[in-house]
Steps between C-alpha positions, in 0.01 A plus 500: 500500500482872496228674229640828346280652268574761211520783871806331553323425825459223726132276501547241741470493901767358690613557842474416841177693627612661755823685274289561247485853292208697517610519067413088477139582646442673149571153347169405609339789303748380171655823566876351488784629755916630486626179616852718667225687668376229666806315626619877613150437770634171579797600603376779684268244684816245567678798647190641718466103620894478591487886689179460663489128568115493313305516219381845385150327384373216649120282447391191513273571259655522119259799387524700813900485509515647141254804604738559748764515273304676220352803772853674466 
């Protein structure tokens, strides 16, 4: 179930980690994201996966793979 407050933005993570939006970080600070943004980043991610045959951030550890993603 999604959470949208009165910001008409979204509260709640989903995602697979590693096509995750830097924007659904913020959820952890109850900051809220543009839901279109982040599915825009996932596709971008899908597409640099299918052209470049790898993930654009990769970790085996949770909290290090979304610094990577939240250092652009």
């Amino acid at each position: 179930m999604l959470l949208i407050k009165d910001d008409s933005l979204l509260h709640t993570t989903c995602g697979t980690p590693n096509y995750v939006a830097p924007e659904l970080l913020l959820v952890l600070n109850d900051r809220g994201y543009d839901g279109a943004m982040a599915e825009l980043w996932s596709c971008g991610v899908i597409l640099f996966v299918l052209l470049a045959g790898y993930l654009p951030f990769e970790d085996s550890n949770l909290m290090n793979l979304y610094k990577k993603v939240s250092t652009l």
